[in-house]
Structure formats: C-alpha cells, structure tokens
C-alpha positions in Angstrom: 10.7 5.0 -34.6 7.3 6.6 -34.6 5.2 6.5 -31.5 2.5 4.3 -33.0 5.6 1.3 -33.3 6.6 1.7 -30.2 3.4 0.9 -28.3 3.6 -2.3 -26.1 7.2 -3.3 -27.3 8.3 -4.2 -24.2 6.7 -5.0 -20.9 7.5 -2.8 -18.3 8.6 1.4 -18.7 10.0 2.9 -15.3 8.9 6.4 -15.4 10.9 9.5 -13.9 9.7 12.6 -14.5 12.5 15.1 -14.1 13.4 18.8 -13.3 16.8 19.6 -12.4 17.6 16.2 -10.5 21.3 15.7 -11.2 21.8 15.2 -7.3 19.9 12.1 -7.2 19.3 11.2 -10.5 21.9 8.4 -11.4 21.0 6.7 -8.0 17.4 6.0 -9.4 18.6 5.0 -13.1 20.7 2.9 -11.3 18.3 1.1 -8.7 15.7 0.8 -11.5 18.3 -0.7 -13.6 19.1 -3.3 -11.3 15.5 -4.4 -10.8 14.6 -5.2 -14.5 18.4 -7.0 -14.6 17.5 -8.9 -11.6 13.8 -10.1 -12.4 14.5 -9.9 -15.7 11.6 -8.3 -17.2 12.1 -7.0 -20.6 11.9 -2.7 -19.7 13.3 0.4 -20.1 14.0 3.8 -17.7 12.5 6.9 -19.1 13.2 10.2 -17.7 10.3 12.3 -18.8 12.6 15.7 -18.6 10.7 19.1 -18.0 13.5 21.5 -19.1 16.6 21.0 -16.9 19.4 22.7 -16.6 21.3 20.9 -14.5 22.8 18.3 -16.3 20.6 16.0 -16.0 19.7 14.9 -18.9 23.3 13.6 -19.7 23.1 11.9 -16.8 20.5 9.7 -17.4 21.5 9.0 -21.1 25.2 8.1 -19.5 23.7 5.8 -17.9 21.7 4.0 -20.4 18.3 5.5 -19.7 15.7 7.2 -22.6 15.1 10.8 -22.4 12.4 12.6 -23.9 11.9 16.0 -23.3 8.7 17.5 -22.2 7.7 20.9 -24.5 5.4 22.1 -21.9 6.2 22.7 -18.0 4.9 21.1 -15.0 4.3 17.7 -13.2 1.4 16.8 -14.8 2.7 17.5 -18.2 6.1 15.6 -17.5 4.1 12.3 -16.9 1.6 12.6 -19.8 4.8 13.3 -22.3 6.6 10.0 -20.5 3.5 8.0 -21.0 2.7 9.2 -25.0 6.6 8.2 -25.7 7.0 4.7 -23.0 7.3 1.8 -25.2 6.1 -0.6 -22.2 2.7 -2.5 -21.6 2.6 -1.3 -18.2 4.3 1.9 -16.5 5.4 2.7 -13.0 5.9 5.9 -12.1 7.8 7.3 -9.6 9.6 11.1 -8.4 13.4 11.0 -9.2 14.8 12.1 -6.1 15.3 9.2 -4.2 12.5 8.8 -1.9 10.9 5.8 -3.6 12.3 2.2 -3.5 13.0 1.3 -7.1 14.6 -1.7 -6.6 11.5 -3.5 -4.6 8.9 -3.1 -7.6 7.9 -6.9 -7.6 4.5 -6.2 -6.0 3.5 -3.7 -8.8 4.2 -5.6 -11.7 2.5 -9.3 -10.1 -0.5 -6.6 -9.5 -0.3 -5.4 -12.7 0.3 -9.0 -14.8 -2.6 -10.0 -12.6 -5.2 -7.6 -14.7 -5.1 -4.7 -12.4 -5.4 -1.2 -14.5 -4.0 0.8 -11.7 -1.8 -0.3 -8.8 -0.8 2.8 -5.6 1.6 2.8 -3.6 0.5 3.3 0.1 3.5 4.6 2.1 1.5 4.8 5.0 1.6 0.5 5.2 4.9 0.5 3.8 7.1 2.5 6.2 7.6 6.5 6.2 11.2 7.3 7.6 12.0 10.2 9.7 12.3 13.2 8.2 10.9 11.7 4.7 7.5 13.3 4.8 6.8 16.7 6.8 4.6 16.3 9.7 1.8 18.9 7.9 1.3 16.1 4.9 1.9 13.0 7.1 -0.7 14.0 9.7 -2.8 16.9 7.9 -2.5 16.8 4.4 -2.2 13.2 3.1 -4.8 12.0 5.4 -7.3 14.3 5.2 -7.1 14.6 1.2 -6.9 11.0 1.3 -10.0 10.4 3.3 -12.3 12.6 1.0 -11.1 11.5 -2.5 -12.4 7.8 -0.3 -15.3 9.7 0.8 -16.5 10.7 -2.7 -14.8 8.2 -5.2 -14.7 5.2 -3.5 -11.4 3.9 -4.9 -10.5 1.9 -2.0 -7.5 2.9 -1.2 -5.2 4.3 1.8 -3.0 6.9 0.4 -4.6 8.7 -2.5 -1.2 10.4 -3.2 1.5 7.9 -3.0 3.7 9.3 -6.6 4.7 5.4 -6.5 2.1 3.7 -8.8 2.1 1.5 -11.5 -0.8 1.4 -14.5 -1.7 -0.3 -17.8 -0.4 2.5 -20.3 -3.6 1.5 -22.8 -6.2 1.7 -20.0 -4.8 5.1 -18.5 -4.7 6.7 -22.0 -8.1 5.7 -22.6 -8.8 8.3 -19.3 -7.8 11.1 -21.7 -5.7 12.9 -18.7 -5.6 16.7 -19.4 -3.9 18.0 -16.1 -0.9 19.5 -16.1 0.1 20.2 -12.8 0.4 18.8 -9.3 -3.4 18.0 -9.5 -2.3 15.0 -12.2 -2.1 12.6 -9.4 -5.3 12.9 -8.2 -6.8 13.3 -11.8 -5.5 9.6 -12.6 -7.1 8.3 -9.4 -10.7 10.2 -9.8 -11.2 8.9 -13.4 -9.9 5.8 -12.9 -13.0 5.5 -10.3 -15.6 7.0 -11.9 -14.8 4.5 -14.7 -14.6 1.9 -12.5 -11.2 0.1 -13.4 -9.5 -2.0 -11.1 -7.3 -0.1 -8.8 -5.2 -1.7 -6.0 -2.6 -0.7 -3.6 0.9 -2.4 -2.5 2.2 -1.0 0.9 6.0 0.9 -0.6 8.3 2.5 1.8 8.9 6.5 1.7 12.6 7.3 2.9 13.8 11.4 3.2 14.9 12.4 -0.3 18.6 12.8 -1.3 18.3 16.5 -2.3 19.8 19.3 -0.9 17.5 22.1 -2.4 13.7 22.0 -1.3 10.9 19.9 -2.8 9.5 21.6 -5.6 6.0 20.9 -4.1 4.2 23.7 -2.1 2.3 22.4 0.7 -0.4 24.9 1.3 -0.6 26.0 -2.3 -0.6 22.3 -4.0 -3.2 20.9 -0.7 -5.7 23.1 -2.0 -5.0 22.5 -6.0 -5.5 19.0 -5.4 -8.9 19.2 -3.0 -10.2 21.9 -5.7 -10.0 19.1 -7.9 -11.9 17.0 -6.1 -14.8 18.9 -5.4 -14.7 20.1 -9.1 -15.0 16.3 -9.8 -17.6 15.2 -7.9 -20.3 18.0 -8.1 -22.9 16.4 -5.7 -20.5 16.9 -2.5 -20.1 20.4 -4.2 -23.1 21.6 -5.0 -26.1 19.3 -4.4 -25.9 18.4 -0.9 -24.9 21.6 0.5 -27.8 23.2 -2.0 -30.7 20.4 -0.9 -29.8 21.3 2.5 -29.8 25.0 2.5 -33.0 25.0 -0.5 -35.0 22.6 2.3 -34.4 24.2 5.6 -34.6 27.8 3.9 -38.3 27.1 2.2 -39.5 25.0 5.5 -38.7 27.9 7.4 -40.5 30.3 5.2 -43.6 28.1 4.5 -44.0 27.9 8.6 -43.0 31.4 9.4 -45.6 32.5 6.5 -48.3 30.6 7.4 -48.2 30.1 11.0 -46.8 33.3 12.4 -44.1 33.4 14.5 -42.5 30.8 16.2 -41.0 30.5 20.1 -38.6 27.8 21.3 -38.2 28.0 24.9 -37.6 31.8 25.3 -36.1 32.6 21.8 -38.6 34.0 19.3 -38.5 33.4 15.7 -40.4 35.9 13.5 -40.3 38.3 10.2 -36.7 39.0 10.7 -35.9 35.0 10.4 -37.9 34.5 7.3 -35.6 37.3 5.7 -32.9 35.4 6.3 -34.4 31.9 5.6 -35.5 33.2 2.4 -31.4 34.4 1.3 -30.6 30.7 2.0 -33.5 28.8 0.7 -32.0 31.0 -2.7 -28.3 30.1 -2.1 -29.8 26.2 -2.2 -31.6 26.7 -5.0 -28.5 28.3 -6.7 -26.4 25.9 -5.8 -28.7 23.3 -7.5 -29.0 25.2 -10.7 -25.1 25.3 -10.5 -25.1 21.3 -10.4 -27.3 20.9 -13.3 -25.1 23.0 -15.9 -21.9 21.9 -14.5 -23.4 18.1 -15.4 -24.5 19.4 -18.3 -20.8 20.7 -19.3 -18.5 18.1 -17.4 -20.6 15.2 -19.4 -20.4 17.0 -22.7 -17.1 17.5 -22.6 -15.9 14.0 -21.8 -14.8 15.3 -18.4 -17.5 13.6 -16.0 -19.3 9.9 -17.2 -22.8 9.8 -17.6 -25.0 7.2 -15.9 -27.8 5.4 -17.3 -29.9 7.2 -15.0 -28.6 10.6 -15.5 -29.5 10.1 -19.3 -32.7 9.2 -18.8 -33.5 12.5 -17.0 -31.3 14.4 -20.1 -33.7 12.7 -22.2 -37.0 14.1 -20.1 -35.3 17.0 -19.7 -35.7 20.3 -22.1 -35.2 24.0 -21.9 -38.9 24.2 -22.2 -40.2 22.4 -19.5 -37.4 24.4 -17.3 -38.7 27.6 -18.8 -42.9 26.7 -18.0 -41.5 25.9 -14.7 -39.7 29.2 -14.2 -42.6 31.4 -15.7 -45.0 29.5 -13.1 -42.8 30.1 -10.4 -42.3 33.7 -11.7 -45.8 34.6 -12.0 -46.6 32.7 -8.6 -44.8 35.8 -7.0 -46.3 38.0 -9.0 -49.9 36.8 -7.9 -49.1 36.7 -4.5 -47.7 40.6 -4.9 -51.0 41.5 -6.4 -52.9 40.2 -3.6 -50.5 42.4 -1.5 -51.0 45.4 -3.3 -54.8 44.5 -3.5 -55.1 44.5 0.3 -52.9 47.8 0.1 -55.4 49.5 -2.1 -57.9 48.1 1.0 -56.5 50.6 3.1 -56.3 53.3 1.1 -53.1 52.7 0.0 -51.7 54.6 3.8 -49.4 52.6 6.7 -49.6 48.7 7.2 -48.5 46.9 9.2 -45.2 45.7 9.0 -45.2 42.3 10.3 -48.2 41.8 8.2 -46.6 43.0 4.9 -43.1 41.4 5.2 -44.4 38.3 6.1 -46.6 38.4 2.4 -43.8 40.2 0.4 -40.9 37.6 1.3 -42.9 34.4 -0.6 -43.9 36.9 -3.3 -39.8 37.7 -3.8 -38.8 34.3 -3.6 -41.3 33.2 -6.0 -40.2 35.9 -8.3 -36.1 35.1 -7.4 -36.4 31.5 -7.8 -38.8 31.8 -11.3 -36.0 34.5 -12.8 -33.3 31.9 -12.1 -35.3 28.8 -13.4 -35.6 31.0 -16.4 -32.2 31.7 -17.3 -30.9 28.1 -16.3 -33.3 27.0 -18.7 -32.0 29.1 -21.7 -28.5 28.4 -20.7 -28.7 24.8 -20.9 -30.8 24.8 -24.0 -27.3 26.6 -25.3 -25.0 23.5 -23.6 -27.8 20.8 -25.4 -28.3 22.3 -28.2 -26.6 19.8 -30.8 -23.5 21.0 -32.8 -20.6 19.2 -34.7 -17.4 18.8 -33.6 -15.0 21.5 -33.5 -12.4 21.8 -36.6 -8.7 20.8 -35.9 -7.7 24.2 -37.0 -10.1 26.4 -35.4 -9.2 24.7 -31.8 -6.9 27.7 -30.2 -4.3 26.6 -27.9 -4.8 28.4 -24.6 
C-alpha cells in the first residue's frame, strides 16, 4: 500500500522509535496494545526501527506491531520515518524502554479529538519515580531548558521535553521537521509556536526505565544540542538584545567620553582608555545586529523562521542600496573626522600631540570607518540572499 493510501486510515498510530530495545520492547507493544483493545479506538503500534541488532524487530512483529525501518540514524530521523509511514489521524509518540505509561493514553487522545494540534506530556505534574530521571535533568536540565524555550516561544507549557506527546500527523507535517537528532523534540515544539497551533499539556507519569544498558542520551552533550537550537530559533534573544545592549551603552559611552572629556564617579576616573574599550563593544553590538538581519534574511527564505507582517513590511523598504548609502555615509563620516585630525596635525607641524587629545578624536573617526565597512558588506550580502532566483532543480539538490 503506498504511503499516499494509507494517510488517515485509522485513528490513532502509537509511535516507538526503536534502537536495540529487545529488553523492554514487548512490554510496550503489549501495554499499548491493551489500551486501543480497551478504549477501543481503531490504531496501530509502529516501531519506527533505527537499525537494531538486537532482535528487536522480530519482537515487535511477533507481537502484532508494524515495523518500518529507518534508512538514516538517529532520534530525530526514527520519528520523522514513523510519522511519513503511520496510517493514523493522530500520533503519540513515546521512547520504548518502558518509562512512559502506555496504557493511560486517554487524556491525549480526548486532547487531541478535541482540535488540539499538539498535546505534551508534563512528567513533572504527573509523577517522576525514583531513580527514573537523574537528578542533573530533573533539577538542572529539564527545568532550565524548559523555562527558556517558555521564555522565548511562549508555548505554554511545563516540560518542554516530555518524549510523551501526542499530535495531528497532517498539522505536524505541515511544520516540515528537518532535525534528525535529539534536538527533534524541541524542533516540534518551537515551530509548532511560532506557527501558533494549539498545543496543550496532560500531566503523564515518568517511572525508571526497564533497561540494563545506559540511556542512549548524553546529558551534557544533548543539554547543549537542544539550547543551541533554541537560540538558533529565536534570533532576537540571540543576537538583537545582547547587540542593542552592547551597540547603546558602547556609543553613549563614546559620544560622552568624546565630547565631554573624562568622566569621575566618586573616586574612579573614566577617560581615553574607557572609550577604547567602549568603542570594541559598541562594534560587537553593532555586529551582532548585522548578524540578526542576515540570519532573518536566510531562516525566512528558507522556510526555517515565519515571517510577520511587520517584518515584510520593512523587507519591502528595505534594499542593498539604501544599506550601502548608509554605510558609505558612515564610512566617510570617519574619514572626515580623520581629516580634521590630520588637519590639526599639520597645525603643529606635523611633531608630538597630545595624546589624550588625539585618541580621544581618532576612536569616533575608527568607529565611523568600522561601522561604515560593515554596513557595507552586510548590504551586498543581503542583496545576494534577496536577490530573486527560481527554485532549485530536484537533481541538482546534493544530499549532504
């Protein structure tokens, strides 16, 4: 049956991805088995299988569950291959060792029935049992990573990496989910915010898995995959607060310390010497802006980022030109002031000056010179991200 007939004919596809889960396998088949028996929902179990060699593949068919093997490895890729081949209208997902509850799915599917697109898990209402999650991710990890995917995506929920979850298969392929790793989970949870479906959360107990080998997650390693992926996702936290920030105090500091001489609070002086430094990070903000306004520029041309309505109204104001006028202006506003240096140089016969004096004119005249060269080249590189093409042919699209 081809994959196109098998969309949406049956309700409800438990998901397992798999790697080398013959220890605990059958107990899930088997509890997942029993809860579309008992509620009678028309389903299926699919073990998304990422290349074991355990066994375990003939355990799940011997037990009456669909495997479908995944050609490439990873987490990510194990759940995108079980969601392409599920023949249910809505999926739940959930890790095949044991921890989750697959008899108690009730809540998921009334969520779900009830027009929800995306329905988490949050183990932290739901009961974590000892030893089930290490005190680093229960305390540290989970937590933290938690409260910043809140912070910058709003999705409203508790435990932004419960692997129990249950979605509407149509919605979350309309996503376009390219991950293939760990950082899947929080992949499905960022752009299901951004496009503003309707997630919920269910509270699901969390008992100590079944296996006797160790989780095939790395705590340290996988933390900082998945918080990499959320700053990459949400490029304001990223790079335009830290950048307004550092751009604002660095050019206050200059304009005062330029104009108005030095500066003393209480018995600290503040002189030549801080403008040098206030200059380096009035050019780190600035940078960091320019970094922003490409990476918008890519992420929304790509499909990876939405686009607001006001975001393409400044697109549309927007064009490599203007960015280059600006540049030059700011270029040759260094330039000028350099001149004037030179030309008070030349005053003095060209011998000694002061130093104060001179570093206190020579720091706005690099800055304007820095900041103008950088305008400049952001300018031409985004004229190369605008700049209209057609779409790329099927077979000149390499596979990296």
């Amino acid at each position: 049956m081809s994959n196109a007939a098998q969309t949406n004919t049956i309700e409800l596809t438990i998901l397992m991805p798999c790697l080398n889960e013959a220890e605990t396998l059958a107990t899930c088949v088997e509890k997942a088995q029993g809860f579309l028996t008992r509620t009678g929902i028309e389903g299926e179990v699919l073990v998304s299988d990422n290349g074991s060699t355990d066994g375990s593949q003939a355990i799940a068919e011997r037990l009456g569950a669909r495997v479908s093997p995944a050609s490439r490895r990873g987490y990510g890729a194990a759940l995108l291959n079980g969601i392409d081949t599920a023949r249910g209208r809505y999926i739940i997902m959930g890790d095949a060792d044991d921890s989750y509850d697959f008899t108690n799915l009730d809540p998921f599917v009334e969520r779900l029935r009830d027009g929800a697109d995306l329905v988490m898990g949050n183990r932290f209402k739901g009961g974590i049992a000892p030893g089930a999650m290490p005190p680093l991710h229960k305390y540290l990890g989970n937590p933290v990573l938690s409260g910043i995917g809140q912070l910058f995506f709003r999705p409203n929920i508790g435990d932004f990496h419960c692997g129990l979850r249950g979605f509407n298969r149509a919605r979350i392929q309309e996503l376009d989910l390219q991950t293939t790793g760990m950082e899947f989970a929080s992949e499905m949870v960022v752009k299901a915010s951004l496009d503003r479906y309707r997630i919920e959360e269910v509270p699901t107990t969390l008992k100590k898995d079944g296996r006797s080998r160790p989780p095939h997650l790395r705590s340290w390693h996988d933390g900082w995959r998945h918080l990499r992926f959320l700053l990459l996702f949400a490029p304001r936290w990223l790079f335009v607060y830290p950048g307004l920030i550092a751009f604002i105090l660095g050019a206050a500091a200059v304009a005062v310390l330029a104009f108005g001489g030095g500066v003393q609070v209480a018995d600290v002086g503040f002189g030549v010497t801080t403008m040098v430094y206030a200059s380096a990070l009035c050019v780190l903000g600035y940078q960091a802006l320019l970094f922003f306004w490409l990476t918008k520029l890519y992420a929304t041309q790509e499909g990876f980022l939405p686009t607001s309505p006001r975001y393409r109204s400044i697109v549309a104001r927007w064009s490599a030109e203007r960015g280059l006028l600006i540049g030059l202006a700011l270029f040759l506003l260094g330039i000028v002031i350099g001149i004037v240096q030179v030309v008070r140089w030349g005053s003095l016969d060209f011998g000694e000056q002061d130093a104060v004096a001179a570093i206190r004119i020579a720091v706005p005249s690099a800055l304007g010179i820095i900041l103008g060269f950088q305008t400049i080249m952001m300018s031409f590189f985004s004229g190369v991200l605008t700049t209209p093409r057609r779409e790329s042919r099927p077979e000149a699209i390499i596979e990296s």
